[in-house]
N, C-alpha and C positions, 0 to 999 in steps of 0.2 A: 181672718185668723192667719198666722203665719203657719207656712207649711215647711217642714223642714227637709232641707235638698243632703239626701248621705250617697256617697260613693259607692259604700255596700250598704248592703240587703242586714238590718240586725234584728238579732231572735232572742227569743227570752231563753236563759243557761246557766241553772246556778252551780256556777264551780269554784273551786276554793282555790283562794290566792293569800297571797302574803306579800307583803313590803316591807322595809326599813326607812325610820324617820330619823333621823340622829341616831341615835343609839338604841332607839326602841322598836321593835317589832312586830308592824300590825295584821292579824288577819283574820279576812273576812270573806266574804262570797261575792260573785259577778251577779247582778240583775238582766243584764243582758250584754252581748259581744255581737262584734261582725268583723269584716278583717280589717276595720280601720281602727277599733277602737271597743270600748267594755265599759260599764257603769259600775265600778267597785261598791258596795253596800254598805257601806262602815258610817258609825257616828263617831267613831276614835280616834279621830283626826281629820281636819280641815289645812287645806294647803294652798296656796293660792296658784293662779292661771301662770302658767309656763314653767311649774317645777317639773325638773327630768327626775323620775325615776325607776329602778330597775324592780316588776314584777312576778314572781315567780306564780307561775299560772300553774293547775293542775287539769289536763286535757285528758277526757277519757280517753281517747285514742293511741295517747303516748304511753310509756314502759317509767320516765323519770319526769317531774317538774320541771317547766320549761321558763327559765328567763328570760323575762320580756322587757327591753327597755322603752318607756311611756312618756307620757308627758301630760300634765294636767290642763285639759279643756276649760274645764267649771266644773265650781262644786255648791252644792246646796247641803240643807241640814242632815239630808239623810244619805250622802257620799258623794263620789267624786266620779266625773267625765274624766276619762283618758284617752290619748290617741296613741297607737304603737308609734313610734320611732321605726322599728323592726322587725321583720317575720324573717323566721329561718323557714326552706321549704316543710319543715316537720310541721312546726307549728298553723303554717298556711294549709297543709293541709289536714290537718285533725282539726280545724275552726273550719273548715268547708265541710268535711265529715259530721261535725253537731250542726250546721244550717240542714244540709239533708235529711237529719234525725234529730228533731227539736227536741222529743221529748226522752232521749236515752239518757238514764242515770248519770249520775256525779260519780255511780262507786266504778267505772269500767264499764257498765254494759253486762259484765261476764252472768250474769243471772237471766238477760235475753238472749245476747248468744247460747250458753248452754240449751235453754228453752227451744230455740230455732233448731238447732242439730236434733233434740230429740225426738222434736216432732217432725221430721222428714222421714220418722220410720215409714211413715204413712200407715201405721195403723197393724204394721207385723209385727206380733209381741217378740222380747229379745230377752233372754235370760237373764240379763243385767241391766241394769238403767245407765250404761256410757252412752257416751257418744259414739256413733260408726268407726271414727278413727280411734278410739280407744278397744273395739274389738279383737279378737285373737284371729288368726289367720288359720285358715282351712288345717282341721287336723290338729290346733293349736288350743293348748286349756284356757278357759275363760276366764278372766278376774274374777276374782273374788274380794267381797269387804271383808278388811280388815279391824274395823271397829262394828257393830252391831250400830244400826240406825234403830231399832226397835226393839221391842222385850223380848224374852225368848218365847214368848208364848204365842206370840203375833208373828214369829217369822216362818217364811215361805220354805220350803226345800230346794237343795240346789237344784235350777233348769227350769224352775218356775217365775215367773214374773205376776206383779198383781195388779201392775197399769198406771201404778203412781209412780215419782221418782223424788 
């Protein structure tokens, strides 16, 4: 059986991308990336081997979609091999930050990070459900919510916590 020789290391990463074909524009999600290259997932076009074109990738890591210019490997019925042309240092590294963390969200992360901040309370209840950096400084009044997350019949008094967030 043949064994296939890749440069880098690739991980399975569904993130959403887009491309333009002529005048029409497709998008769809990665099967897997590394820093050579990404398996696009689309049945919505077939292109054949050496077409260049420019992919806007969506990296949890990054703040805005990042254009990527590719170029097509091979494709089969169920998408296309790409190879970058290009990395800018951002993009090199948020594709080495998802190898590190294979399985972190498509949406940012921001529901684990959040998660990780607030469990470092280690376990001292805090009168608010923020994060540390979100607390008020010695002396200083504590946030309060501005919308009710619960009925009123269900809510706590101020200075109390009830261990959920």
């Amino acid at each position: 059986m043949h064994s296939e020789k890749r440069a880098h290391t690739r991980f399975p990463a569904r993130l959403r991308v887009s491309f333009e074909v002529g005048d029409r524009r497709v998008e769809c999600r990665t099967r897997d990336l590394s820093l050579g290259g990404m398996f696009l997932d689309t049945t919505a076009v077939s292109l054949p081997f050496g077409t260049e074109l420019t992919v806007t990738l969506t990296l949890p890591m990054l703040v805005d979609p990042a254009p990527v210019r590719c170029v097509v490997r091979w494709a089969i019925a169920s998408g296309l091999g790409v190879s970058f042309l290009s990395l800018r240092a951002a993009e090199t590294w948020a594709i080495n930050q998802l190898g590190a963390v294979p399985d972190l969200p498509a949406d940012g992360g921001a529901c684990l990070v959040a998660a990780a901040l607030l469990a470092r309370r280690r376990g001292v209840p805090r009168p608010y459900p923020h994060p540390r950096f979100l607390a008020p400084r010695r002396g200083g009044t504590p946030l309060r919510l501005l919308i009710p997350t619960s009925p009123p019949s269900t809510r706590r008094a101020p200075g109390t916590f009830s261990g959920r967030c």
